[in-house]
C-alpha positions in Angstrom: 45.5 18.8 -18.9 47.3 22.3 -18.2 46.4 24.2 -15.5 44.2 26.8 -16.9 41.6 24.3 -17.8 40.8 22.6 -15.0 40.6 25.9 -13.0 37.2 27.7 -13.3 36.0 30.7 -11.1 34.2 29.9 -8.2 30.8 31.2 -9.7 31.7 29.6 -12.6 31.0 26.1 -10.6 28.3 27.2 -8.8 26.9 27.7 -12.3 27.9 24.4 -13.3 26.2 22.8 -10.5 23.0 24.8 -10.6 23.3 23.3 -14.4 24.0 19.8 -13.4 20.7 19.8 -11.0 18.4 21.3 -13.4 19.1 18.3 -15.6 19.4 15.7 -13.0 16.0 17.0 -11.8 14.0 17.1 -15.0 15.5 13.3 -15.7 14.0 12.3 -12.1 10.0 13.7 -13.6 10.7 12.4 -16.3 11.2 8.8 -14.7 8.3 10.0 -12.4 6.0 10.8 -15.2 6.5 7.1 -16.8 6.5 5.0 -13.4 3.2 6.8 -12.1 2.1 4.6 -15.4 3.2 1.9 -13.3 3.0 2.6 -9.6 -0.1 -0.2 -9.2 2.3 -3.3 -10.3 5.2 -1.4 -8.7 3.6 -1.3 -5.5 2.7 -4.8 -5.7 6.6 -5.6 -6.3 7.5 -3.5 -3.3 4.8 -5.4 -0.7 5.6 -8.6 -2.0 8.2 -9.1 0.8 5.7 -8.4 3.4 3.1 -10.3 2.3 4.9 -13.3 2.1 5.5 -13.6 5.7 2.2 -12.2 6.9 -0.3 -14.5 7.7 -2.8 -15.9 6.1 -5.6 -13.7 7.4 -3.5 -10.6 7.3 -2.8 -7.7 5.0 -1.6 -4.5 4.6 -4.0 -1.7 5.7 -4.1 2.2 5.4 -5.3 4.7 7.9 -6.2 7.7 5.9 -8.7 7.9 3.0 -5.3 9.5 0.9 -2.8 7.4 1.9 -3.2 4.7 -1.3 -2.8 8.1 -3.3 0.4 9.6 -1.4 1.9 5.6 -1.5 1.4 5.2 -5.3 3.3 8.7 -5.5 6.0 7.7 -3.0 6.5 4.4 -5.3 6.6 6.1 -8.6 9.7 8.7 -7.3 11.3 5.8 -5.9 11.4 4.2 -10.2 11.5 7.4 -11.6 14.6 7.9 -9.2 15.9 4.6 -10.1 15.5 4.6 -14.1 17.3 8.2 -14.4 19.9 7.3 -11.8 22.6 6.9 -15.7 21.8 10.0 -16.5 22.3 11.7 -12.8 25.8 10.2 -12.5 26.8 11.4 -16.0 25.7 14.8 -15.2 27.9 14.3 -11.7 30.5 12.9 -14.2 30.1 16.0 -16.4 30.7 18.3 -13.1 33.9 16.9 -12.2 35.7 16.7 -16.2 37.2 19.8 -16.0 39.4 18.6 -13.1 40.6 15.5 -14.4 43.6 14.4 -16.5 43.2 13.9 -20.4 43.3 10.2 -19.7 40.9 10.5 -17.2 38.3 11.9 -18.9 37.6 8.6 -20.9 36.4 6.9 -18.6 32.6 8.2 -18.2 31.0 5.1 -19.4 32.8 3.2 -17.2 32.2 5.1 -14.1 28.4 5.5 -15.0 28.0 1.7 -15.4 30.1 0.4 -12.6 28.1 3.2 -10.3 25.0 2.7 -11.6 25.7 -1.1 -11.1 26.5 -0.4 -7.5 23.4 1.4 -6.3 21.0 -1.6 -8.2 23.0 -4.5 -6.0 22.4 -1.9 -3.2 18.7 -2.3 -3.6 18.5 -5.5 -5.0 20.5 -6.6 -2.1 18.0 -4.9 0.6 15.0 -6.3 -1.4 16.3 -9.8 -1.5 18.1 -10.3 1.4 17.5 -7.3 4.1 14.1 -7.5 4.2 13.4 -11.0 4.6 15.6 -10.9 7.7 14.6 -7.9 8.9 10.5 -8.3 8.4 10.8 -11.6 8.9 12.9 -11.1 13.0 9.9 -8.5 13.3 6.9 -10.8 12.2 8.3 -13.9 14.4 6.9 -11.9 17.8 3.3 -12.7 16.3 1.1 -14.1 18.8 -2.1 -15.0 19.8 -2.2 -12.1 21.8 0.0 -10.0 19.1 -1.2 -9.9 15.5 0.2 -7.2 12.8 -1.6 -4.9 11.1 0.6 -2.9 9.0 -0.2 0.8 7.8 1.0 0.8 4.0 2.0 4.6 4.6 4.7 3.1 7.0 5.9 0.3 5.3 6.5 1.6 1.7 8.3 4.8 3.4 10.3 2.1 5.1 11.2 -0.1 2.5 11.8 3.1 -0.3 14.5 4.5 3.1 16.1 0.8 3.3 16.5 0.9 -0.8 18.0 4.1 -0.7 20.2 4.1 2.2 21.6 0.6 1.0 22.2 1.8 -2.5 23.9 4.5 -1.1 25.8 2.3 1.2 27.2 0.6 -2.2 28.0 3.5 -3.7 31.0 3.6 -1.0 33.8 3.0 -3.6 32.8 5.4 -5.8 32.6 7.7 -3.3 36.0 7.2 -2.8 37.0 7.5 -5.9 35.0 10.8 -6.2 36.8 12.7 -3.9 40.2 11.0 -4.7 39.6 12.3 -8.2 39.3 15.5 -6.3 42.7 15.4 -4.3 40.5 15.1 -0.8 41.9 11.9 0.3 44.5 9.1 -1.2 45.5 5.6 -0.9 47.6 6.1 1.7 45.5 8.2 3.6 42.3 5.5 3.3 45.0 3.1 4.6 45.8 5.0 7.6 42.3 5.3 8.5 40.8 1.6 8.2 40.4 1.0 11.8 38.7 4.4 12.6 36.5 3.6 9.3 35.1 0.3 11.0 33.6 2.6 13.4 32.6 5.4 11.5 31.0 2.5 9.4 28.5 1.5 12.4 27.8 5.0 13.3 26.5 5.7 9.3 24.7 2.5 9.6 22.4 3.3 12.3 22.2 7.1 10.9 21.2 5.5 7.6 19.2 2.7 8.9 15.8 3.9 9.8 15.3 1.1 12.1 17.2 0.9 14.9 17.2 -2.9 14.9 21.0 -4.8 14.8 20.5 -6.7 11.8 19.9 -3.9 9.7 22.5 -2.0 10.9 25.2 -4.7 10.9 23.8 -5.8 6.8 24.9 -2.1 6.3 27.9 -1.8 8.3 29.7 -4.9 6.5 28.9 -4.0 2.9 30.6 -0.8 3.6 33.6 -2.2 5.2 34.4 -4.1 1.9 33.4 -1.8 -0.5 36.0 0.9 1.4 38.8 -1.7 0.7 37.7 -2.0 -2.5 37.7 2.2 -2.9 41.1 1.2 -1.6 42.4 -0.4 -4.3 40.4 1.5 -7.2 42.6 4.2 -6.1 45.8 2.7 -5.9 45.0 2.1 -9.7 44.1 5.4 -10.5 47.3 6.7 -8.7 49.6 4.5 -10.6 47.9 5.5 -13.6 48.3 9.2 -12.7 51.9 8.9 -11.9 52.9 6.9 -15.2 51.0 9.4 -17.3 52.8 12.1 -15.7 56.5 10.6 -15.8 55.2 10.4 -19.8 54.5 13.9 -20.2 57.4 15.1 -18.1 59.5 13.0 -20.6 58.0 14.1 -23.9 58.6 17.9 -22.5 62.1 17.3 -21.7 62.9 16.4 -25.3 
């Protein structure tokens, strides 16, 4: 890559971006469009965690005459979100080519696959294994005197922030990788800064958690801890990578 064509004007990326968003947007109605088709069974995949620990003679309630209306919408951005996620990450991919190296600049299937992977096991993971423990430490003060009735406005907008945030929680590696890509930070740098990311990793838990319970928070905190030493490593790779192709094309010039 020379130098002239990874440099753009500043408008120039603002353009760029605005671009980028348009299509990122129109992908996400899109999605919307088709999972509205679908909101009723997807609705019924989101509550299933809930209803299995309910009791018997309890179910989930709504307190406003549109609330079944507004939750069927809520559910169907959440899949549009999730099926046009590919197509976002290109378009982020698509921002950032003009800055990489020639070798680089392969590697877009790659990085859409492994980061779409990421943000799935990020929900998957809350779905599967958050919210049983979370609903589940919530449910068990039940009583005699204490029985739930749970709004269905509440806990879709819960479970939809838990999906999210934890998806986003995975996407910690790539992250990383991002704004190495960019020059922000390096390996060395992410070294230097473990033990003051441990903490910074708590504190964006219970940001990102929207319950201020310690079992969410800690489910979050750990993932992230793991995925930054796997960012870690990705970008030793990538610098390795960037310094052989480098000592190649500082020897083919000298010839």
């Amino acid at each position: 890559m020379n130098d002239d064509e990874g440099r753009m004007p500043f408008l120039d990326h603002l353009e760029e971006l605005r671009k980028r968003l348009i299509r990122s947007v129109t992908a996400v109605l899109i999605g919307f469009a088709v999972c509205l088709y679908f909101s009723d069974p997807l609705f019924h995949v989101l509550a299933a965690p809930i209803k299995k620990l309910l009791p018997q003679d309890s179910a989930l309630v709504f307190t406003g005459l549109p609330d079944p209306f507004f939750i069927y919408l809520k559910v169907a951005f959440l899949g549009g979100l999730f099926l046009a996620l590919p197509y976002i990450l290109y378009q982020l991919w698509k921002f950032v080519y003009p800055g990489l190296h020639v070798h680089e600049r392969k590697m877009a299937a790659p990085f859409v696959i492994f980061a779409a992977s990421l943000f799935y096991s990020g929900g998957l993971f809350a779905y599967f294994l958050v919210f049983p423990a979370a609903f589940g430490f919530f449910l068990s003060y039940t009583s005699v005197d204490l029985r739930p009735m749970i709004a269905i406005r509440d806990y879709v907008s819960l479970v939809i922030m838990l999906m999210l945030a934890f998806g986003a929680v995975f996407e910690t590696p790539i992250l990383i990788v991002f704004l190495g890509l960019l020059g922000v930070v390096n390996s060395a740098m992410l070294r230097r800064g473990r033990r003051y990311f441990i903490v910074l990793a708590f504190v964006i838990a219970a940001v990102l958690s929207p319950t201020p319970d310690v079992i969410n928070q800690t489910l979050m905190a750990i993932p992230m801890l793991l995925f930054y030493e796997v960012g870690i490593i990705l970008m030793s790779i990538i610098e390795k990578r960037r310094k052989a192709q480098e000592e190649l094309e500082a020897a083919e010039e000298s010839e």
